[in-house]
C-alpha positions in Angstrom: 70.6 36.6 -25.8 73.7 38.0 -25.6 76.9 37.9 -23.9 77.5 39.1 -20.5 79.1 42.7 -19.9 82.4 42.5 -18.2 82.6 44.9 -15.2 86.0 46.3 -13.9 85.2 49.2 -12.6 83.2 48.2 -9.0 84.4 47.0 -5.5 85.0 43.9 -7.0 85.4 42.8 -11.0 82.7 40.7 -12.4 80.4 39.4 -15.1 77.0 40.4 -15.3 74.1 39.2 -17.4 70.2 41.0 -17.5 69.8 44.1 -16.1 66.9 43.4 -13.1 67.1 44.9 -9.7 66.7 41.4 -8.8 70.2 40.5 -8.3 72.3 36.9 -7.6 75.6 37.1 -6.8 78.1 34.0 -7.9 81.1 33.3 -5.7 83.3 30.8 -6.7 86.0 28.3 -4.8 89.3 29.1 -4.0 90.3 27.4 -7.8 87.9 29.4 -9.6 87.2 32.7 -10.7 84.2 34.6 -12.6 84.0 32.7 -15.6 83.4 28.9 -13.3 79.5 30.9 -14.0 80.4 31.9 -17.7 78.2 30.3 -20.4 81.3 27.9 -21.4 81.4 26.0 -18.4 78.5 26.2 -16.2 76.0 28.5 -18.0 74.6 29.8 -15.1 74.8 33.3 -15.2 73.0 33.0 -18.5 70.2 30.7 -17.4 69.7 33.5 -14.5 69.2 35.9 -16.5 66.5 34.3 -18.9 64.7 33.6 -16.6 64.4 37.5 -15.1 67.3 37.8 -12.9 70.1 40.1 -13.0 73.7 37.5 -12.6 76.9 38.7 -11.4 79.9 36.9 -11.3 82.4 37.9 -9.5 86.1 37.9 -9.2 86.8 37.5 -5.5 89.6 39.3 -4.1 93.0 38.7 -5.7 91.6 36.5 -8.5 91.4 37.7 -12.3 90.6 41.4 -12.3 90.0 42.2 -8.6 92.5 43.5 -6.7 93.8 41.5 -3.4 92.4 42.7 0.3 94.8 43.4 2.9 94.5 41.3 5.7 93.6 38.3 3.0 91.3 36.9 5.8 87.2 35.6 5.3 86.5 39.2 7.0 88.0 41.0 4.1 86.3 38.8 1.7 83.4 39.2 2.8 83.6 43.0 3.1 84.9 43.1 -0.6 81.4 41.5 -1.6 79.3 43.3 0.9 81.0 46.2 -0.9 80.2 45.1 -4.6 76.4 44.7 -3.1 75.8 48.2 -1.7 78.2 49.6 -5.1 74.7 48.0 -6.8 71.6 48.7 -5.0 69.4 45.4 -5.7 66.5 45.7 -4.8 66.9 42.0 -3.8 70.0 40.3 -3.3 70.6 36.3 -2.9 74.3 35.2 -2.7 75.2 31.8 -4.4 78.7 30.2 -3.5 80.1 27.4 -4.4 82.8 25.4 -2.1 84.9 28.3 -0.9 82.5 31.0 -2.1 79.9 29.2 0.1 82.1 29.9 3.3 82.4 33.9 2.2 78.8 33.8 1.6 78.1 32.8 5.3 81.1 35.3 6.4 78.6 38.0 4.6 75.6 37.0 6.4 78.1 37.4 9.7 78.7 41.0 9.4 75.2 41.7 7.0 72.6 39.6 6.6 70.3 42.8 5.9 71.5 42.9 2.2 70.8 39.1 1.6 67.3 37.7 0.7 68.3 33.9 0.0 71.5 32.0 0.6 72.2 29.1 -1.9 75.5 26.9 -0.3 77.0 24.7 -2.9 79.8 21.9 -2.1 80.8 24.0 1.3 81.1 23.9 4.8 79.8 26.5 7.9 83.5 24.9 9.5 87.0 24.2 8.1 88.6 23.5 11.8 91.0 25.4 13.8 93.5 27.4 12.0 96.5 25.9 13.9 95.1 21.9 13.8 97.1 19.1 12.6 94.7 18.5 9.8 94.6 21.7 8.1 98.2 21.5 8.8 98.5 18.5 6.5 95.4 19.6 4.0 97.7 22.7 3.4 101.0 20.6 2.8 99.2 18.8 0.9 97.9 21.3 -0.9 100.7 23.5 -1.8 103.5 20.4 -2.0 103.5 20.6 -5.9 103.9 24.7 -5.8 106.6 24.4 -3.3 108.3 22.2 -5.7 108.0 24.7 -8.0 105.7 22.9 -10.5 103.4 25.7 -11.1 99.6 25.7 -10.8 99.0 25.0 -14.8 101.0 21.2 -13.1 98.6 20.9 -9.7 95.4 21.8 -10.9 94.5 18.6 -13.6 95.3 16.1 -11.0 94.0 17.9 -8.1 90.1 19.0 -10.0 90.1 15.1 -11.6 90.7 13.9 -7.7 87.5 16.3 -6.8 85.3 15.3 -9.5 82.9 12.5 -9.9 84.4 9.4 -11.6 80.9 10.2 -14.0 82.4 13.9 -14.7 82.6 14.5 -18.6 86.2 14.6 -19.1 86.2 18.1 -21.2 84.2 19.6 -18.1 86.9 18.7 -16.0 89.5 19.7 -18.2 87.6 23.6 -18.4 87.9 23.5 -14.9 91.7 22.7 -15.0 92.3 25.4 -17.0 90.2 28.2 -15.1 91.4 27.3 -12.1 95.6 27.1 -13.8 95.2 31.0 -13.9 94.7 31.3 -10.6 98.0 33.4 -9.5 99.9 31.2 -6.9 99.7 34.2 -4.5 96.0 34.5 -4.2 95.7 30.7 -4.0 98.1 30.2 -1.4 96.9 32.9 0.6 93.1 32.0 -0.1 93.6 28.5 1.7 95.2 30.4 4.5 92.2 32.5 5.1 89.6 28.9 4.8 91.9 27.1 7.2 90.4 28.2 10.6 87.1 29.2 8.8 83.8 28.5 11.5 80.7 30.1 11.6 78.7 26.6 12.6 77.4 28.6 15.7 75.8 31.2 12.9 73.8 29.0 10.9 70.9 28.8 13.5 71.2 32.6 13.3 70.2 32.8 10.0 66.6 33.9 8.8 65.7 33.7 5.4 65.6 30.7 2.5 68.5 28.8 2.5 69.4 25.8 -0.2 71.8 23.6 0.4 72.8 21.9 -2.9 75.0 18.2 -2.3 76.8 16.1 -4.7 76.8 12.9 -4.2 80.2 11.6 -4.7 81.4 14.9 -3.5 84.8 13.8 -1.3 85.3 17.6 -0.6 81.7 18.5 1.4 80.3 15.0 1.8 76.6 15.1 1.4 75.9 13.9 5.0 78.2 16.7 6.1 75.9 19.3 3.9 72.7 17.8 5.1 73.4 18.1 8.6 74.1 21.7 8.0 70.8 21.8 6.7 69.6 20.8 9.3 70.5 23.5 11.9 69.4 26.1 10.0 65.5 26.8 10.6 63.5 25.8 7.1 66.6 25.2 4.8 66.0 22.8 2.0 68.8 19.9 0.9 69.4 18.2 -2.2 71.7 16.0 -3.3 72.6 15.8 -7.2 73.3 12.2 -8.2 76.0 11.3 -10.3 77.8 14.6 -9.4 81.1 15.5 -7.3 82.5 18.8 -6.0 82.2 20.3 -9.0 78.9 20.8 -9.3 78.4 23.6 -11.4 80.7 22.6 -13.9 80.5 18.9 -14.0 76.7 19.1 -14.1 75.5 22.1 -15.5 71.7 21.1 -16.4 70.3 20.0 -13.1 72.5 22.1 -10.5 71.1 25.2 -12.5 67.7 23.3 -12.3 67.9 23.3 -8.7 68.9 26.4 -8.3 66.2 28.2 -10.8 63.8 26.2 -8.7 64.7 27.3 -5.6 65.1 31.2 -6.2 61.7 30.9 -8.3 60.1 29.3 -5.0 61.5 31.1 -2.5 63.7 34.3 -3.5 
């Protein structure tokens, strides 16, 4: 098969492999960008498309070829990929997002859940906590101490991705990560933890009607599995699983079963 065609000229920039009307759209986490799906880190675009599905990977606002939104909020996010969805007419859409793509997914399904056929929520969260709250006051500090001290994000993203990861992680799938997620621009990353800080749409998820997955690592610091099962649980027929061995990184530390799980589930239920 072969390579994915890169797309610059849509609502939002993105790879896409197979050409089916039967489409899945990546999002990735606030240190990622289109290629965290590509075939040299997670392979899952390509996996999609073998078996009959058209993949598209996109760049989310502000990230490699996509321009930024204006306000830079989970609203405009989420309008940026409702946008890229209408721009191509599926006949079926189901919207995979991993960690921060998971929250846009479920800011999507907030403003329209008519374009969405099956929701796939990887490492995320339906709540980050109230935008003004001592924690995400520290998680942000925290966060952005090493760019404040002018250290660049090539300097905070080894550290930060090995801290996320799995002590089991293969040490050159980390290391990918590190450097996808080092061209992040500072901008966009900064302003991308503003807009998850006061993320909430817990009182959505019982809202939501039609197959939902959500996948679980289980050393997985980030979106504890507990915390992702009792998500599960309030939406009406979602299925849980937990990879073993795996942290937050699921895609890219364990390729080979998270794509497993997820072929199984679109195959089942999309």
């Amino acid at each position: 098969m072969k390579g994915p065609a890169f797309v610059r000229d849509a609502p939002l920039a993105h790879l896409r492999w197979g050409q089916s009307n039967q489409v899945v759209v990546l999002l990735h986490g606030v240190g990622g960008g289109r290629e965290a799906w590509g075939d040299s880190i997670s392979g899952t675009g390509r996996v999609l498309a073998e078996a009959g599905y058209c993949a598209v990977a996109v760049d989310l606002p502000g990230y490699g070829d996509s321009a930024a939104v204006e306000p830079y909020d989970m609203a405009g996010l989420a309008r940026a990929v409702i946008e890229l969805i209408e721009a191509l007419q599926p006949q079926r859409c189901a919207l995979v997002g991993h960690s921060m793509g998971g929250m846009v997914a479920q800011e999507v399904m907030a403003w329209a859940p008519q374009h969405v056929q099956a929701l796939v929520l990887s490492a995320t969260t339906a709540a980050f906590g109230k935008a003004d709250g001592a924690w995400q006051a520290e998680f942000l500090a925290q966060r952005l101490a090493p760019l404040d001290a002018g250290r660049g994000m090539a300097a905070l993203a080894p550290g930060l991705l090995l801290g996320m990861a799995s002590p089991l992680a293969p040490h050159d799938a980390v290391a990918r990560a590190a450097v996808l997620m080092s061209a992040v621009p500072e901008a966009t990353y900064r302003r991308a933890l503003q807009a998850i800080s006061g993320f909430d749409r817990r009182q959505g998820l019982p809202e939501l009607r039609l197959p939902v997955l959500c996948l679980a690592g289980e050393h997985d610091r980030n979106a504890p599995p507990m915390a992702m099962k009792r998500m599960a649980a309030l939406i009406a027929g979602a299925e849980y699983v937990s990879l073993p061995g795996v942290g937050h990184l699921a895609n890219m530390e364990a390729p080979a079963p998270f794509n497993l799980a997820l072929l199984d589930f679109l195959q089942r239920r999309f």
